[in-house]
C-alpha positions as YAML, in Angstrom:
chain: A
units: angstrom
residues:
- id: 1
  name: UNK
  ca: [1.25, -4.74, 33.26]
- id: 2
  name: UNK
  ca: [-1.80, -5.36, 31.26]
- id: 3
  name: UNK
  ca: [-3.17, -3.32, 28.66]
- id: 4
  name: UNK
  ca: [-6.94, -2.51, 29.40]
- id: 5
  name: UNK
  ca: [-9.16, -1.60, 25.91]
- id: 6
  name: UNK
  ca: [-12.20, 0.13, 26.35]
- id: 7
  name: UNK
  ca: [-15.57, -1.27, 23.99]
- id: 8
  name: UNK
  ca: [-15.98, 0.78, 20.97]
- id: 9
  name: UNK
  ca: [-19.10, 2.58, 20.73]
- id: 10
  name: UNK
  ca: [-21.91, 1.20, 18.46]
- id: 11
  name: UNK
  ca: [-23.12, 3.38, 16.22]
- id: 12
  name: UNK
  ca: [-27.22, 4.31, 16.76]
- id: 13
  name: UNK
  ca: [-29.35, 1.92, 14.48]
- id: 14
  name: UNK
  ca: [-29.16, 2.84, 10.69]
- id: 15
  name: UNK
  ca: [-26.43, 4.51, 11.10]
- id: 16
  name: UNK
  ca: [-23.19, 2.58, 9.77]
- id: 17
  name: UNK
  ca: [-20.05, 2.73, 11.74]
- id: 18
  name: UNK
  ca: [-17.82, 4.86, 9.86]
- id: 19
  name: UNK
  ca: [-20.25, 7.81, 9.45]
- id: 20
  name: UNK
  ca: [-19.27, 11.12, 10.71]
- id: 21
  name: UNK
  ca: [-21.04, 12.09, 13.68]
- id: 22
  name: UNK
  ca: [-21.61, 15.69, 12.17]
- id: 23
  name: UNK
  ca: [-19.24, 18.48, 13.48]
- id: 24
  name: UNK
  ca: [-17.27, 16.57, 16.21]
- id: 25
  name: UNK
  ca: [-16.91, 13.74, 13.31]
- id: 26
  name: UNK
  ca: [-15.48, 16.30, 11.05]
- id: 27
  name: UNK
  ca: [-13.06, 17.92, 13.75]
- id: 28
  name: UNK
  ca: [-11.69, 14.12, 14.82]
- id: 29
  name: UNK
  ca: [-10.77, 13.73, 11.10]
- id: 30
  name: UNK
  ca: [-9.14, 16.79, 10.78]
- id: 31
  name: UNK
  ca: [-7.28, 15.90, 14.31]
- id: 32
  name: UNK
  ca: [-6.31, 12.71, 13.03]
- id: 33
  name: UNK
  ca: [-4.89, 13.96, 9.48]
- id: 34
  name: UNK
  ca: [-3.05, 16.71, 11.27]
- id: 35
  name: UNK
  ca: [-1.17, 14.39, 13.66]
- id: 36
  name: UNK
  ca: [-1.25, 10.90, 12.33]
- id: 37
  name: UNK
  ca: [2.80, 9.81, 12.68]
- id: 38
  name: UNK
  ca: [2.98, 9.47, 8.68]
- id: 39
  name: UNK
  ca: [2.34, 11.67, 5.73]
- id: 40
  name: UNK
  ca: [-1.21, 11.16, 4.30]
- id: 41
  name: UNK
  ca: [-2.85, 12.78, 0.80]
- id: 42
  name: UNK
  ca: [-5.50, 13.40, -1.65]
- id: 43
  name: UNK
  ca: [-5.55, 13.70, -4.87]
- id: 44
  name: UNK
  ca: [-8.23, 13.81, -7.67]
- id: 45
  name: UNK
  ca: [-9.85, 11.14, -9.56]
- id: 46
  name: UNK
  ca: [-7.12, 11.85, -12.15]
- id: 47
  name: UNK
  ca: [-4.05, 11.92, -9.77]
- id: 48
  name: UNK
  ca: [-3.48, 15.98, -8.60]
- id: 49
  name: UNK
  ca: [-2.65, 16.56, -5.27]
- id: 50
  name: UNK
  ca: [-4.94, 18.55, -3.59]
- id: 51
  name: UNK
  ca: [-4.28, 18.01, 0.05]
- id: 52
  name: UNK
  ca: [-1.41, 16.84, 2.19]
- id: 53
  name: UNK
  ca: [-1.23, 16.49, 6.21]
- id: 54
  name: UNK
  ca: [1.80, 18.70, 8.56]
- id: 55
  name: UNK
  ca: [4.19, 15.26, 8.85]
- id: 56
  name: UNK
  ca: [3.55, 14.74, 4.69]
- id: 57
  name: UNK
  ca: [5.10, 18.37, 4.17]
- id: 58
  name: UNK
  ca: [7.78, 17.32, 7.67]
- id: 59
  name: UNK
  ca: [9.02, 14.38, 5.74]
- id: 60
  name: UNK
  ca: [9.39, 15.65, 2.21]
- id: 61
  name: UNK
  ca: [10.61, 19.54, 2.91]
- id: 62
  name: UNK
  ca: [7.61, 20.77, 0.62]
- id: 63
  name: UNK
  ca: [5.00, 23.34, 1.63]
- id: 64
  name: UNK
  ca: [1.71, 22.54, 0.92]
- id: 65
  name: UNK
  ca: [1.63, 25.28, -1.64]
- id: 66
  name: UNK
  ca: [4.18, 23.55, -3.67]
- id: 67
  name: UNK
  ca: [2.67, 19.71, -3.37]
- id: 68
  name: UNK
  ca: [-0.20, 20.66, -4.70]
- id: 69
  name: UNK
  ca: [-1.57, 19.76, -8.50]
- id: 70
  name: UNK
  ca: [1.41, 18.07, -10.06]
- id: 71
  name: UNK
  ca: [3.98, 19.99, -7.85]
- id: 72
  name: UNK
  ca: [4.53, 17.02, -5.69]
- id: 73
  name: UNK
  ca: [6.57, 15.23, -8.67]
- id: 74
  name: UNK
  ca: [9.03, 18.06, -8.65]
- id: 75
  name: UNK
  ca: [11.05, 16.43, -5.91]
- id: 76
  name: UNK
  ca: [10.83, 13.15, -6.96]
- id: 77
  name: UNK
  ca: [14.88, 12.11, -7.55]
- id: 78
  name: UNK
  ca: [15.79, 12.31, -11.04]
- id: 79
  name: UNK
  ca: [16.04, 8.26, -11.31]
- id: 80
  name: UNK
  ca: [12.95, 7.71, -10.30]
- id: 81
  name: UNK
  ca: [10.51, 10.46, -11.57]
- id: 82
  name: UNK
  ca: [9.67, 8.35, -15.00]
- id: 83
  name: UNK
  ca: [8.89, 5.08, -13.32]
- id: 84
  name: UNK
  ca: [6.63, 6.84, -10.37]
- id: 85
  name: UNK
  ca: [5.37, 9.41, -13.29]
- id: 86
  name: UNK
  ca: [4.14, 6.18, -15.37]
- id: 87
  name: UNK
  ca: [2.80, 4.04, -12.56]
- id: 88
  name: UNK
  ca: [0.42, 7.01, -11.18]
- id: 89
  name: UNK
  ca: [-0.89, 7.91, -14.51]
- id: 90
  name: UNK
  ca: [-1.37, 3.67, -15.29]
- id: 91
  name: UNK
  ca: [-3.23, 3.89, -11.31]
- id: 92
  name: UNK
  ca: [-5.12, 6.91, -12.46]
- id: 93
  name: UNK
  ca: [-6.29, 5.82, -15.47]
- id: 94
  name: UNK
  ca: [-7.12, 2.76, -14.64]
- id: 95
  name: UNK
  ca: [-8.78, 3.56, -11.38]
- id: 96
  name: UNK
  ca: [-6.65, 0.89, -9.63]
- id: 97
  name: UNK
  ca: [-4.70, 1.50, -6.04]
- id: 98
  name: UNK
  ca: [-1.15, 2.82, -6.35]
- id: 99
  name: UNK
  ca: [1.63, 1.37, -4.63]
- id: 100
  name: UNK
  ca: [5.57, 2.24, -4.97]
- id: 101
  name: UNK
  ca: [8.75, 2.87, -3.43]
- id: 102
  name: UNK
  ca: [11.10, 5.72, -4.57]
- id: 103
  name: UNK
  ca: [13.56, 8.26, -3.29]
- id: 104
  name: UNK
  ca: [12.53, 11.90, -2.70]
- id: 105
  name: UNK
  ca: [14.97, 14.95, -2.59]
- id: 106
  name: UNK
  ca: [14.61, 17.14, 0.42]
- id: 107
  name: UNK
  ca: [14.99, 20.78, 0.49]
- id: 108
  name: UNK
  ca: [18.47, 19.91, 2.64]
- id: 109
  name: UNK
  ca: [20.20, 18.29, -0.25]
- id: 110
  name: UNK
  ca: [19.52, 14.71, 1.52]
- id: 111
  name: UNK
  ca: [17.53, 12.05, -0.27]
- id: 112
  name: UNK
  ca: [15.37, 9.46, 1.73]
- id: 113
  name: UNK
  ca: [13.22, 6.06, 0.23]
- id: 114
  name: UNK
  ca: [9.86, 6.65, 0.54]
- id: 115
  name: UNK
  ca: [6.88, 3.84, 0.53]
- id: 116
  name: UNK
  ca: [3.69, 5.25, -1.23]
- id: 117
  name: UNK
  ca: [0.41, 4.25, -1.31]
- id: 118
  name: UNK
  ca: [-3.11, 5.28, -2.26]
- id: 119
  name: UNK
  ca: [-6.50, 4.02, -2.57]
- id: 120
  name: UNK
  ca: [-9.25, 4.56, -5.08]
- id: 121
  name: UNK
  ca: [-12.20, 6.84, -3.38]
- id: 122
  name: UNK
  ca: [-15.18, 5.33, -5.43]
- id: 123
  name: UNK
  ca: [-19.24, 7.19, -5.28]
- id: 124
  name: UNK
  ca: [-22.03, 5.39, -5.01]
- id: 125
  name: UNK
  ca: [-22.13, 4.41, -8.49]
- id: 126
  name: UNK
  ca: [-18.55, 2.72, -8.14]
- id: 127
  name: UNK
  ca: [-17.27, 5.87, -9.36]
- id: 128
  name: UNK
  ca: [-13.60, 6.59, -8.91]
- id: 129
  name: UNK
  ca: [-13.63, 10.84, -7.61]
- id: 130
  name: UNK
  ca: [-10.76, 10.27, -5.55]
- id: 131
  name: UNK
  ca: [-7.20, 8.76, -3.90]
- id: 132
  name: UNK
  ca: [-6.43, 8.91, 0.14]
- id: 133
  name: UNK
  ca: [-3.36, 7.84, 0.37]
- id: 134
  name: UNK
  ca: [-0.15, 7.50, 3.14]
- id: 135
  name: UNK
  ca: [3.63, 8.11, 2.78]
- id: 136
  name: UNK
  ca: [6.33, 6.53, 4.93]
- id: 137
  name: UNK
  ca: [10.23, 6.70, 5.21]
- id: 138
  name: UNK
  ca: [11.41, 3.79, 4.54]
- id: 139
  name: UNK
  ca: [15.12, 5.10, 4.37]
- id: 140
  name: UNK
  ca: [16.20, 2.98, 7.60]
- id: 141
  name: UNK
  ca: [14.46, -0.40, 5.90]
- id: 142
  name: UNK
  ca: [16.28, -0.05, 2.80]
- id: 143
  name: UNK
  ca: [19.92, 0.83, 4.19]
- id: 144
  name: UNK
  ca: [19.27, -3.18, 5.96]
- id: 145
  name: UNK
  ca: [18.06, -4.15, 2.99]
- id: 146
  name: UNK
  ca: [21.32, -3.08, 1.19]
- id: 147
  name: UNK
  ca: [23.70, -4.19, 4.74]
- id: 148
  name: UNK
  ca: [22.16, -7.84, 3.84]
- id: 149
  name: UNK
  ca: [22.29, -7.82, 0.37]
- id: 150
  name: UNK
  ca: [25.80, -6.71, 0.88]
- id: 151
  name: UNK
  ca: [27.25, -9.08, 3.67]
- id: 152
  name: UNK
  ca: [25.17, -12.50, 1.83]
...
């Protein structure tokens, strides 16, 4: 079996390749946030949520209701919240990416590890207005992690 890949499309002269191709552009990003296979977000240029996809509110038990703003920090577990808290705020501040790895409390009284990261959205000016960023489980990565540690 051999896997077949199609050209991509060039984009029509002066137009660069990422832009949005008006309405269908806009309705393929919204299809892509709304099924992507991991949890994606946006916050402000200062850090509050104001957007998260279906599989972000699947994986952490949170509506979007209750993500949003600051609300997100709420299930952060209890040994964790200061560290993630401080790192954000330092990211935010410093209008720097954000990268970290912490364990979230579900609605169902289980807690999973969860990679985190997000990207500063800059204007034209270099402007930070925004973060985009992702969220994974990494529950089943750490539980190795701790088999190997454990059996070394």
């Amino acid at each position: 079996m051999h896997a077949r890949f199609r050209p991509a499309r060039r984009p029509p002269a002066g137009r660069p390749a990422d832009a949005p191709e008006g309405e269908a552009g806009l309705l393929r990003s919204a299809r892509i946030a709304t099924h992507a296979p991991i949890g994606l977000f946006e916050t402000d240029e200062v850090g509050r949520c104001r957007y998260v996809n279906p599989t972000w509110c699947a994986l952490t038990g949170l509506t979007t209701a209750q993500a949003l703003d600051a609300g997100w920090m709420q299930a952060i577990d209890a040994g964790d919240v200061q560290a993630v808290r401080a790192e954000w705020q330092a990211a935010a501040m410093e209008r720097r990416d954000f990268t970290a790895e912490f364990r979230l409390r579900h609605p169902d009284g289980s807690t999973r590890w969860f990679g985190a990261s997000a990207r500063a959205v800059r204007d034209a000016a270099g402007v930070t207005v925004s973060y985009v960023g992702t969220l994974l489980d990494i529950s089943d990565r750490k539980r190795s992690e701790e088999e190997l540690f454990r059996y070394s």
